[in-house]
N, C-alpha and C positions, 0 to 999 in steps of 0.2 A: 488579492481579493478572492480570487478561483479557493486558495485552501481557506481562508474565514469561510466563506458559503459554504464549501462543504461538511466543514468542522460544525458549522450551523447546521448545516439540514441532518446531519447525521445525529447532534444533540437531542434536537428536537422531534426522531423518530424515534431516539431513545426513552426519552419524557414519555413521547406519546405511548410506546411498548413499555414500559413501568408503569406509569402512574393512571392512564388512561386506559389500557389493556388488564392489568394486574400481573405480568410476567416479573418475576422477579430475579436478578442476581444475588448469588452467594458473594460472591468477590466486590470489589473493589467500581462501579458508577465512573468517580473521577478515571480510575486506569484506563476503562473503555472509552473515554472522552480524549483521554492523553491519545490512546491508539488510535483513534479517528485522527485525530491532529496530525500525528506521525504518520498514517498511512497517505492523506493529501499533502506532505510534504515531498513525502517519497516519490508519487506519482508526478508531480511537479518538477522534481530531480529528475524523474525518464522521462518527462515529457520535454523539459529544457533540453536533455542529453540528443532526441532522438531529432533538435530543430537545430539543434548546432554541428550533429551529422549529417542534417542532409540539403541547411539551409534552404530549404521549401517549408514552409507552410504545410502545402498538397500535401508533401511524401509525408511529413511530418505527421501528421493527421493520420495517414494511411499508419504509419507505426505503430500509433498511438490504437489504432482498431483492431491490430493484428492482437497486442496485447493486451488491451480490455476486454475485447472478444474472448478470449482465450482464457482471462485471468479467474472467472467462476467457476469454468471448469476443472480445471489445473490447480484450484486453490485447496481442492479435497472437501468445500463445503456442497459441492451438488454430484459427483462423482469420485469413487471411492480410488485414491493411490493406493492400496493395499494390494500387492502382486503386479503392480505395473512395470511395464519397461524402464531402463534407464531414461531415455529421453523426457517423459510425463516429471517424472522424480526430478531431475535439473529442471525443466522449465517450473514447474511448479513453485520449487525453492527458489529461482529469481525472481518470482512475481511478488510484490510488494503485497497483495491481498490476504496472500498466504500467509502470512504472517500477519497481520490484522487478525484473519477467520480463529486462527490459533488464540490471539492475544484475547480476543471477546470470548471464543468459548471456554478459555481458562479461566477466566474473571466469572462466568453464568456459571461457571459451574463450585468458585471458591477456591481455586487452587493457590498454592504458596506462592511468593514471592518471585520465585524461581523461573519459572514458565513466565511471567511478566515479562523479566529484568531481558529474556532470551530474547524472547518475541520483539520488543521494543530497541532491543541492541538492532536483531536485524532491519528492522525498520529506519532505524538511524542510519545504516549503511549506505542508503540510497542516497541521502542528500551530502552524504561524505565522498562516498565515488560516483555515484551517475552525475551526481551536480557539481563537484570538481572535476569531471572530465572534461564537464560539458562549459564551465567555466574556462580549463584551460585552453579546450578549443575555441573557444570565440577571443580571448586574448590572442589566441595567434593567427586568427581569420584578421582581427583588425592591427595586427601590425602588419600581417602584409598588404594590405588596403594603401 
């Protein structure tokens, strides 16, 4: 239900910045819709990963802040990775946002195919490995139960 709402509220800021604002995309509407989808799937993926590390709720939560907190900045859409450290660069590229900020500004701005198919792979990655880790760890939390 958490990704339908959010898939929902992010359509419908979109509608609203199209058709009610007048901003328009070059690209592709449906791809930024797909990306909203993928990016609350992803997020879902680290958020199941970081409740099956740490079994709390609490800590779980606290994870989940470290990297939302983090993830506008780090994403390259409010502050520039251009000459940054290595550190900024890796975290940046793990954050699921980052790839979303990418997916939507390729699409507003029209670009090929290309840029999509990237963006949208990495996004798939999360519910492959954060949500498969986090899947095999609660299979073996409950077999040894």
């Amino acid at each position: 239900p958490h990704v339908l709402a959010g898939t929902l509220w992010g359509i419908l800021w979109l509608l609203w910045m199209t058709l009610a604002r007048g901003y328009r995309a070059d690209g592709s509407l449906a791809a930024i819709t797909l990306g909203l989808f993928l990016l609350f799937i992803a997020t879902a993926a680290v958020a199941l990963l970081l409740l099956a590390l740490t079994r709390e709720v609490s800590s779980a939560l606290s994870g989940s802040v470290i990297i939302a907190g983090s993830a506008l900045a780090y994403s390259g859409s409010s502050l520039p990775l251009t000459g940054a450290g290595w550190f900024p660069r890796i975290w940046s590229n793990v954050l699921p946002l980052t790839h979303y900020v990418s997916l939507q500004m390729d699409q507003v701005l029209g670009a090929s195919a290309g840029p999509f198919l990237r963006s949208a792979g990495a996004l798939l990655l999360y519910p492959l490995v954060a949500g498969g880790l986090a899947f095999a760890l609660i299979l073996r939390t409950r077999r040894a139960q």
